[in-house]
C-alpha angles and dihedrals in degrees: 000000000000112000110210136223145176111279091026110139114218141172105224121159129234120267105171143358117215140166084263100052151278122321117219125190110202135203117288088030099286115128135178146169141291095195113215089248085073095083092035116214084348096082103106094052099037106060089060087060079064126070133184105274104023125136111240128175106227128175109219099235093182147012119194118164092336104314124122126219108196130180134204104186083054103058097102087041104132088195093069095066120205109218096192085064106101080205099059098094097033099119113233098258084054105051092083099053083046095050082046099050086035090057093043090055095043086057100044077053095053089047108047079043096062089042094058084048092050093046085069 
């Protein structure tokens, strides 16, 4: 089972949307909450961009005694930093040479893969 933690990433759907916000379920049942300040004055009109069931990428800002305080509008917050990234303490000069070696290996993988599906 995942243990969560602030700057964590993660894919949840929508269970409910309420004057206070948007419920999220995650994966491994836990669920939390996106708060209406999270859209600033854009609320009202917002929410009805969201429906049940829909998938939303959300960032956990918080945990406190089990609750979880997600956030949409930070996702892309690089401040909130998601420890489960293998990107996350790349420096900036190096990012490219590790996007670069992560690719190569992706496609030595890809291939090794469709030559053990072609062997059968």
């Amino acid at each position: 089972m995942k243990k969560y933690q602030a700057g964590n990433r993660v894919t949840g759907v929508i269970n409910n949307i309420t004057d206070l916000g948007i419920f999220v379920t995650l994966p491994n049942r836990h669920s939390g909450l996106v708060h209406h300040s999270d859209f600033g004055n854009n609320w009202p009109r917002e929410k009805r961009q969201y429906k049940v069931g829909q998938e939303v990428r959300v960032v956990v800002v918080h945990i406190h005694k089990g609750r979880f305080n997600l956030s949409i509008s930070r996702v892309n917050d690089p401040k909130l930093v998601d420890h489960d990234n293998q990107f996350s303490d790349v420096k900036p000069a190096e990012f490219d040479q590790v996007l670069n070696k992560t690719a190569k290996d992706a496609k030595k993988e890809i291939a090794k893969l469709k030559r053990v599906l072609t062997e059968d």
